[in-house]
C-alpha positions in Angstrom: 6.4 -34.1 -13.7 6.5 -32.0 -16.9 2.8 -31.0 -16.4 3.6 -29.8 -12.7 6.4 -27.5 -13.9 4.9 -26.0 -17.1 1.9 -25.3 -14.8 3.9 -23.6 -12.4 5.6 -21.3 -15.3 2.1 -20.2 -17.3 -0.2 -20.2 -14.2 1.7 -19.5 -11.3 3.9 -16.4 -12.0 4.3 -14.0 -9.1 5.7 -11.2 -9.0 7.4 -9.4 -6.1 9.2 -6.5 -4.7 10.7 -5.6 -1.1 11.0 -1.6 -2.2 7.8 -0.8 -3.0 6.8 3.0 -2.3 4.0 3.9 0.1 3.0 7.5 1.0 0.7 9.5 3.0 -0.1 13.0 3.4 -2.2 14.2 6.2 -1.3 18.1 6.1 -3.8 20.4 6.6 -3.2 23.9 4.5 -1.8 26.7 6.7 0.2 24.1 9.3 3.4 22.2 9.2 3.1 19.4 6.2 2.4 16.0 7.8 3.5 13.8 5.5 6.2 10.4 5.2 7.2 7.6 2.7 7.9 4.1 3.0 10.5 2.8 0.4 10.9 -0.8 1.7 7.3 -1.8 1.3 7.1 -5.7 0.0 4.5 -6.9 -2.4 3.5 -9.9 -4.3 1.0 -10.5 -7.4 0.2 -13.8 -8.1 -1.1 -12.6 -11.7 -3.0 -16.0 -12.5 -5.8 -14.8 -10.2 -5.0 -11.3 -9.6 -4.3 -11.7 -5.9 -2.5 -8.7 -4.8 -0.6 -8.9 -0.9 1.4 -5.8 0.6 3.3 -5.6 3.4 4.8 -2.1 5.4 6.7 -2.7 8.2 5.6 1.1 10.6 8.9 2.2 11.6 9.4 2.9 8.1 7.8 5.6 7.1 10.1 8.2 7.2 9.1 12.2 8.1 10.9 15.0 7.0 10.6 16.2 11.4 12.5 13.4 13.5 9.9 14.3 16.4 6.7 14.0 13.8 8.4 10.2 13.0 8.7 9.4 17.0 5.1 10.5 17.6 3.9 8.7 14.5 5.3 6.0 15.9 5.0 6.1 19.6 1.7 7.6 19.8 -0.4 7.1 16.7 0.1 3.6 15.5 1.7 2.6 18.1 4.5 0.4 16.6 5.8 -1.7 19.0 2.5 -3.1 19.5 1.3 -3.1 15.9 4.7 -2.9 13.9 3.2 -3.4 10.5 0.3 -2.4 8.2 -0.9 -4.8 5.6 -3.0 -5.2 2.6 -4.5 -8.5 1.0 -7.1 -7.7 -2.3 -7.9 -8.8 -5.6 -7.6 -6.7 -8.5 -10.7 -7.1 -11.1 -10.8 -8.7 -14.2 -7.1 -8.8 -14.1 -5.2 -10.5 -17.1 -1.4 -10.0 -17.5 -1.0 -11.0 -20.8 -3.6 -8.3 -21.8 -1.2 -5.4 -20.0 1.2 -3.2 -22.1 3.4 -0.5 -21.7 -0.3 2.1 -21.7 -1.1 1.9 -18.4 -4.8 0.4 -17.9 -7.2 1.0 -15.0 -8.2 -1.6 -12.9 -10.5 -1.5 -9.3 -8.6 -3.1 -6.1 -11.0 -4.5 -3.8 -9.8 -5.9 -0.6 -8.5 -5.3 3.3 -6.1 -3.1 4.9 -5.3 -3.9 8.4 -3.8 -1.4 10.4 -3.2 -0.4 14.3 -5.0 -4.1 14.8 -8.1 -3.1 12.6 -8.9 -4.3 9.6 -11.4 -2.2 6.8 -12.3 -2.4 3.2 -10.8 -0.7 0.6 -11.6 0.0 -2.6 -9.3 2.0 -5.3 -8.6 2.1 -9.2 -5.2 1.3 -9.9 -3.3 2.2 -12.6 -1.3 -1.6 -14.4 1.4 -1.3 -16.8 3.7 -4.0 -18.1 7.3 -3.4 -19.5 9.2 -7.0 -19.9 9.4 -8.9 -16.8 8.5 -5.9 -14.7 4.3 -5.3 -13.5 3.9 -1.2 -12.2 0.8 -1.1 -10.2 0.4 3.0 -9.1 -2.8 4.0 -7.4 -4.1 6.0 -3.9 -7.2 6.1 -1.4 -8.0 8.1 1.7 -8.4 6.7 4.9 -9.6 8.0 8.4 -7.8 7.5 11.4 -11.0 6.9 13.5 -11.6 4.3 11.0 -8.4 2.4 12.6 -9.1 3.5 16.8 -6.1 5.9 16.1 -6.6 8.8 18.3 -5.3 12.4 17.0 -4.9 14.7 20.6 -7.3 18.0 20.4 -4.2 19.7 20.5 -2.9 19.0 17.5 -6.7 17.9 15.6 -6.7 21.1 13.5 -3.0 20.6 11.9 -4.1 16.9 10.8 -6.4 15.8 8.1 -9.4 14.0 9.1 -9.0 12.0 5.4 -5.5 10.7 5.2 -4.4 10.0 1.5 -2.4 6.8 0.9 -0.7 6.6 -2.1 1.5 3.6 -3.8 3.9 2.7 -6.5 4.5 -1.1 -6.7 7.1 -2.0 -9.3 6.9 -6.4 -9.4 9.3 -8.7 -11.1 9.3 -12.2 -11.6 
C-alpha cells in the first residue's frame, strides 16, 4: 500500500487549470480586428510522461463585436453542434524536475479537434516552473479550410486565411 501511494506522489503528478487563456486573431490589416479570448479553458499535464490535454468549451470565446461573437458561433463553428474544441499531445523530452523559473523551449506534437475535424499540430512551447505552479505559453496558425469551416465570399477579404492561436496555461497541482 505504501508503494501504491509514493508512486502516485513522484510519478503521477498532474497538473490542472479550468482558466487557462486561449486566443485567436484572424484580422486582416485595413478591416475591423477579428479577434476573441477564451479565459475558462481547462488543461491537464500529467508531467511523468508529458501528456498535455486542453479543453475550450466554443461559446467562450469572447469578441469585442456582440454580432462577430453570434456569427462565430452560429455560423462558423457552429456551436450547438460542435460546442467544444479540444487538444490531446505530448510535449518532447519533457522533465519537470529539470524546469525553473527561465522559461525553456519545448516542441508540442499532437491533435486539435475542432468543428468535428481533427489535424496535427505541431508548436514550440515555452515551460517554466515557479513552486507548485507549471506556465506553458506558446501559439500556431491554423486554416479554417483545414477544419470544413466555411468563411462567406462576402466577408473572405476581412478574414485571415491563417488564423493564429495562441495560449497561456498556468497548471497547479
Amino acid at each position: 500500500m505504501v508503494f501504491i501511494l509514493v508512486s502516485a506522489c513522484f510519478y503521477g503528478q498532474k497538473y490542472s487549470t479550468r482558466t487557462g487563456n486561449l486566443k485567436f486573431e484572424a484580422s486582416m490589416s485595413s478591416f475591423e480586428e477579428v479577434a476573441a479570448e477564451n479565459k475558462t479553458a481547462s488543461a491537464v499535464l500529467e508531467s511523468s510522461k508529458g501528456d498535455l490535454a486542453v479543453l475550450a468549451l466554443m461559446k467562450g470565446f469572447r469578441f469585442k463585436v456582440a454580432l462577430m461573437e453570434e456569427h462565430f458561433n452560429e455560423n462558423y463553428v457552429e456551436s450547438d453542434k460542435y460546442p467544444k474544441a479540444s487538444f490531446k499531445g505530448k510535449i518532447e523530452g519533457f522533465d519537470a524536475s529539470k524546469l525553473s523559473t527561465d522559461a525553456k523551449s519545448f516542441t508540442v506534437t499532437g491533435e486539435l479537434t475542432l468543428h468535428g475535424k481533427t489535424k496535427k499540430v505541431t508548436d514550440v512551447a515555452k515551460i517554466s516552473k515557479a513552486g507548485d505552479t507549471i506556465t506553458i505559453i506558446g501559439g500556431f496558425d491554423v486554416k479554417p479550410g483545414d477544419f470544413d469551416i466555411e468563411i462567406p465570399k462576402l466577408v473572405s477579404k476581412k478574414v485571415s486565411e491563417k488564423i493564429a492561436v495562441t495560449y497561456n496555461l498556468i497548471l497547479s497541482k
